[in-house]
N, C-alpha and C positions, 0 to 999 in steps of 0.2 A: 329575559333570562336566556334565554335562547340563542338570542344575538352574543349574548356577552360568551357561552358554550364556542359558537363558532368562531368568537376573534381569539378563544383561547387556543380554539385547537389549529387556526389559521399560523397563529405566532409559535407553534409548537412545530406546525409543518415548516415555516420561516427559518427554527433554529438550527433544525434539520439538515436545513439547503444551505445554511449558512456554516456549518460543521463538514457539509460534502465539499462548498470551495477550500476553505483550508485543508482539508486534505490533499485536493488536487492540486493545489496551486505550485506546491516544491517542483512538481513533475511535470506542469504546465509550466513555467520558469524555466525548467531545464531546455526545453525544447524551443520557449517563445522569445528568452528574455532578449537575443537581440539574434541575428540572422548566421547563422551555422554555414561551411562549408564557401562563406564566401570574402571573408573579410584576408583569408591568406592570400588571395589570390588574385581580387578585382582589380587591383592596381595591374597587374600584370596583365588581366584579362582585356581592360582597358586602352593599357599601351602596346601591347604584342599581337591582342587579337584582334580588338576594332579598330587599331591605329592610332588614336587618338596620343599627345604628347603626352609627359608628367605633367605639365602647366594646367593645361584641358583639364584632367583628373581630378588636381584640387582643385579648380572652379568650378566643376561640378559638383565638390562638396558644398562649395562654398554657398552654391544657390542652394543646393540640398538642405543646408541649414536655416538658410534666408527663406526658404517655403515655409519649413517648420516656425516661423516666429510668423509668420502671413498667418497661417493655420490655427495659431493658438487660443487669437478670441472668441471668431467664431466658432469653434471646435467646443470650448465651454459652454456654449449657449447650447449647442445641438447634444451634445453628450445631457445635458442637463435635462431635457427633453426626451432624448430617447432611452436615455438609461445606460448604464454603466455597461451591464452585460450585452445587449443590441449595439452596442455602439464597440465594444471590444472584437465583436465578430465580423462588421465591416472593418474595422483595423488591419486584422489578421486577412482577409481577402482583400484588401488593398496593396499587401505584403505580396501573397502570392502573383496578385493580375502583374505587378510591376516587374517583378521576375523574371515572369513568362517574359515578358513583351524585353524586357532586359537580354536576352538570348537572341533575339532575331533583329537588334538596333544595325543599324546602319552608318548614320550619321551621329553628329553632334548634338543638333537640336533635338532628334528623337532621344536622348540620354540626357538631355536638361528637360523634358516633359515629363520622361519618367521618373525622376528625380524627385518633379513636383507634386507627383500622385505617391512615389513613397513615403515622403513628408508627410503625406497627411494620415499614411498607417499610421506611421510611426507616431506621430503628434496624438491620434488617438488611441494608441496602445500608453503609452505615458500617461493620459488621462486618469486613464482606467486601472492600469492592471495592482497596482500597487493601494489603490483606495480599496477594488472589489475587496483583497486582501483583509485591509486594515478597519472596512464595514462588516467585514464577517466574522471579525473576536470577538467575543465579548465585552464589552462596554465597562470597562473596570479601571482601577487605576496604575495597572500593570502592565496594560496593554499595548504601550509603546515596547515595553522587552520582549512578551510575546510575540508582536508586528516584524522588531529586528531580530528576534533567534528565527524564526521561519523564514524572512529575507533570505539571510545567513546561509541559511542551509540552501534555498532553491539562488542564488549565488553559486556557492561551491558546486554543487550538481550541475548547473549550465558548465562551467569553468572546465569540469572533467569529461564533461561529453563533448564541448566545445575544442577541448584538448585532440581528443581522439580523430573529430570532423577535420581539424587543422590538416591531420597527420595527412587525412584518405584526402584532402582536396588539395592537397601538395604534389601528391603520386597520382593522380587522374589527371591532375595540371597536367603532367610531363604524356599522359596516353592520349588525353581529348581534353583540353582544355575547354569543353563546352560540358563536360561530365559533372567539375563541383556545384557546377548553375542549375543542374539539374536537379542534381542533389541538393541544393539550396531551397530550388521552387518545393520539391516532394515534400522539406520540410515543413514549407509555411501551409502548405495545404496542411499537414498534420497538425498545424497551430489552429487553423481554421476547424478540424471537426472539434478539436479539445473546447473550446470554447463556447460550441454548443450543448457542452454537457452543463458548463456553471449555469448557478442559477442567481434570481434577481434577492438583493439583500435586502430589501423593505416587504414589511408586512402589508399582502393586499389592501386591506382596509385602509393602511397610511396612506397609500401612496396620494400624492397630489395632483394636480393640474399642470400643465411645462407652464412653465413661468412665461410672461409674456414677453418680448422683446423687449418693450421700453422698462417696463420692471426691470428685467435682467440685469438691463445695462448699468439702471440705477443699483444695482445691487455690487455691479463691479467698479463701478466708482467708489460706495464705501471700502469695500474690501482695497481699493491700491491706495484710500486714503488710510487703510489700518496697516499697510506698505509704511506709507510714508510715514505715519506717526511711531512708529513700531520700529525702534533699533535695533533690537534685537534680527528681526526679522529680516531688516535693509540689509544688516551688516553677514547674514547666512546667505541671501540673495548675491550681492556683490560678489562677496568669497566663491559662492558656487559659479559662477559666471565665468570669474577668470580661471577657476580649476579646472572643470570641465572644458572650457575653452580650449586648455594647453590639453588635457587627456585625450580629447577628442579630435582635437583638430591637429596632431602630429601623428594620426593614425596609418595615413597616406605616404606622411613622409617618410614613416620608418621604412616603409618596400622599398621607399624613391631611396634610401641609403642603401639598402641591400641591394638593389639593382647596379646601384654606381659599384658598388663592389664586388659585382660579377660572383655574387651567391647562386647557385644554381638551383634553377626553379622548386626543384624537389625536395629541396632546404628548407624553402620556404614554409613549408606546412609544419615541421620538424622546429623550425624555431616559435612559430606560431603556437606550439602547441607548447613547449614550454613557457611561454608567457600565458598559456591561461591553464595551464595548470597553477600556476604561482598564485596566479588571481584568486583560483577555487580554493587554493590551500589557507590565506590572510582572510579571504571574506567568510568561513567559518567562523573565524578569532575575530569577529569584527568587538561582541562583546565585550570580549576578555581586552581587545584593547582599549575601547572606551571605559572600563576600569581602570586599567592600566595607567594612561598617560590626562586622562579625565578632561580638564580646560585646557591641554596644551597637544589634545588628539587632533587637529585640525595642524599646528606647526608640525608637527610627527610629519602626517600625513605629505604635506604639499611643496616643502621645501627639498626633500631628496628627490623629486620629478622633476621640478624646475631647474637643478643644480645638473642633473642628470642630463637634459638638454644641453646644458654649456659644454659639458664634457664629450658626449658624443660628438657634437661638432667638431671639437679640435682633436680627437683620435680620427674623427673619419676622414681626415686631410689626408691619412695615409692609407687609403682606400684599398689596396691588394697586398695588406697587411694579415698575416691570419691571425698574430696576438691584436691586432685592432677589431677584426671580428668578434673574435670571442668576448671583449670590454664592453662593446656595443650590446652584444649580445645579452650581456649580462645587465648592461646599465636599463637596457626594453624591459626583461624580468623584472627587475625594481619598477620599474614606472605601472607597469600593468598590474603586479602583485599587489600596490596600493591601490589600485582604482578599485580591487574587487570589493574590501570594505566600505571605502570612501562613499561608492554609491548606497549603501544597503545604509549606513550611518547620517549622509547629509540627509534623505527620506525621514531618518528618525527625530533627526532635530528637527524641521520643518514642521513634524505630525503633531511635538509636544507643541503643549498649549494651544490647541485647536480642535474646531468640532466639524459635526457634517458641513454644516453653512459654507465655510472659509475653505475646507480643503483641498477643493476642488480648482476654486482661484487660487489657492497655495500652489496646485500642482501647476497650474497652466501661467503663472507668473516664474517658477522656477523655471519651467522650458522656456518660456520668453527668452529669458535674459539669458540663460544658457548656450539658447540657439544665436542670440545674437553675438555674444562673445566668440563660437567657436566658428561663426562664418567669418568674420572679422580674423581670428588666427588663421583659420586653413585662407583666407582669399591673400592677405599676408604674404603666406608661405607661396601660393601659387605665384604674386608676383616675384618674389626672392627668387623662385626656380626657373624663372623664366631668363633670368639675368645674373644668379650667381650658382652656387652648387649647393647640394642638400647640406652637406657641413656647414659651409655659412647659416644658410636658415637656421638650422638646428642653435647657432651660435646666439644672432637675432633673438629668436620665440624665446630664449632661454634665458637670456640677460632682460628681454622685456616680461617677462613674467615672474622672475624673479621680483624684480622693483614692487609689481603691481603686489603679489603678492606679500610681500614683505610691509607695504603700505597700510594692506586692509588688515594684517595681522594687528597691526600697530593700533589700529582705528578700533582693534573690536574689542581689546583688551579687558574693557571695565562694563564690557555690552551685550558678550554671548560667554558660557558658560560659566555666569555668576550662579550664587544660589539664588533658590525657586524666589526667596521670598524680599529678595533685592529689585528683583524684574517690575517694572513699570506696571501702574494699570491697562497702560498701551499696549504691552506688552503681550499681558495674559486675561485679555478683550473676550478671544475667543477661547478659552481656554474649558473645557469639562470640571476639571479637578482644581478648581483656581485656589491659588496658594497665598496663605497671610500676606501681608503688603506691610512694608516697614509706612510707622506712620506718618512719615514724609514724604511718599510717595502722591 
């Protein structure tokens, strides 16, 4: 009787901690979801301050990304092990050491090591930060809209502080270009104590033993065989792949177009900041658009970025144009203002039809393929730069992703965003809430 008192009041303290993350988390998003003060300005930091070419730049994304898909199996095994929240807080201080040491590089090779040790924040913040979330709802079968309206919002919140960070790391560019990296590092430390405030989402009593290696392993061979049997699944993997791919991996080249266009450094923060206000403003309305345009939010979504790409190319042939900056500049708002949904929405499909078991190889299978897609774009991009001008590339990524896109749109049609009860037994394996199966299935 006793015992059974203390697991009540144990899972009472549990719902507790599990009600104080989701509080935190909009505000912890704001500050963590990806790195402040420095995405306006690396490219420049890179080429102006440590010398290094445009080429150099994106092939240091390029391995940037290639670490993150090295990082991702083991990274599940050890996360699984040390727990969602210990393993979040090495993230976040993997974030900061890299920083630091980012400000005092030298060479090339020391900027491909750090590189490699960013990748693995980052791979371990991906892990983590969006399950802590999605373990801490309640267990219902609403809980995917609850999961995406709090997305949504700590979304838009990054978007708008990120806006502001663009502005001050554009204007410190032009006084001490060593100023926004600083302001960068300060932040990740700030990621780093938030993180010690979350708490762990399993009731003490539950918790188990780390799975053993060889176990493990056997556990993520069913799960990529619930990959491959699972169309539904393949055809969200594939898609996100090459989407992310092109969002990600023309991150670098938009500076390398502004640069060709002799936009002046203090611009940069200013137009920066317009593209992620855009962002904060659509990743609100993430819902209201998956009402909206329902099986065909995904075509919405991916063809005005792709299409976007062909065009920046051939306006930015006239590079010291001011109505070709301004197009550009506009066609970037479009391209970013979709990404701010895109991510908070691909997260919600991937979640439906899944429980604790799988979601974790859900998350660390989307980064795979992710990370490999957008090393494969940005290394692309780096060689096209090396040998023709940011317009072409842009031309290139934009007609090649197009196709590919346009391809997997084709392939998913009768595969993802059918109703519940069309979906394979493959399909919805893992699923909580499993939905009638026609009896053909």
């Amino acid at each position: 009787m006793d015992k059974g008192k203390e697991h009540v009041r144990k899972k009472r303290k549990t719902i507790k901690q599990r009600k104080k993350n989701v509080r935190m988390f909009p505000f912890y998003r704001m500050i963590s979801w990806d790195l402040l003060f420095y995405y306006p300005i690396i490219f420049l930091f890179l080429t102006q301050v440590k010398g290094f070419t445009a080429s150099q730049a994106l092939f240091a994304d390029a391995f940037y990304t290639l670490s993150n898909t090295f990082w991702q199996i083991p990274l599940t095994c050890l996360v699984d092990r040390l727990g969602k929240r210990n393993s979040l807080i090495i993230g976040n201080l993997l974030y900061s050491i890299t920083i630091f040491a980012m400000i005092f590089m030298t060479h090339f090779y020391q900027l491909l090591i750090i590189q490699f040790f960013y990748a693995l924040g980052y791979s371990i913040k991906g892990l983590c930060e969006t399950n802590i979330l999605y373990e801490s709802l309640p267990p219902y079968i609403k809980r995917g809209k609850l999961f995406s309206k709090i997305e949504a919002k700590a979304y838009s919140n990054f978007y708008c502080f990120d806006a502001f960070s663009s502005i001050v790391a554009g204007i410190t560019f032009v006084i001490n270009p060593y100023i926004p990296m600083i302001l960068c590092f300060l932040t990740c430390v700030t990621s780093t104590i938030l993180t010690l405030k979350f708490n762990h989402t399993t009731i003490p009593d539950e918790k188990v033993k780390p799975t053993p290696i060889k176990t493990y392993f056997g556990q993520l061979k069913d799960s990529f065989k619930f990959f491959k049997e699972s169309k539904r699944v393949k055809c969200l993997f594939i898609f996100n792949a090459i989407f992310t791919g092109v969002l990600l991996g023309i991150v670098n080249l938009r500076s390398s177009m502004l640069k060709e266009m002799r936009v002046p450094e203090v611009w940069f923060g200013f137009i920066f900041a317009g593209l992620q206000i855009g962002a904060g403003i659509l990743a609100r309305y993430q819902d209201r658009i998956q009402k909206r345009f329902k099986n065909k939010t995904l075509i919405v979504l991916s063809l005005p970025v792709t299409f976007s790409c062909i065009l920046i190319g051939f306006i930015g042939k006239d590079p010291l144009s001011l109505s070709s900056m301004i197009l550009i500049t506009f066609l970037y708002f479009v391209q970013q203002s979709i990404k701010g949904p895109y991510m908070g929405l691909i997260s919600r499909y991937l979640n439906n039809f899944s429980n604790k078991k799988i979601r974790s190889k859900i998350s660390a299978f989307k980064n795979l393929t992710a990370n490999l897609a957008t090393a494969f774009v940005t290394y692309i991009c780096s060689v096209l730069l090396s040998v023709s001008t940011t317009a072409n590339t842009f031309i290139v990524i934009g007609c090649l992703s197009t196709i590919g896109i346009v391809l997997t749109l084709d392939y998913m049609r009768d595969k993802v965003g059918i109703k519940p009860e069309y979906y394979t037994k493959e399909d919805v394996k893992y699923s909580i809430h499993k939905p009638k199966l026609k009896d053909t299935d």
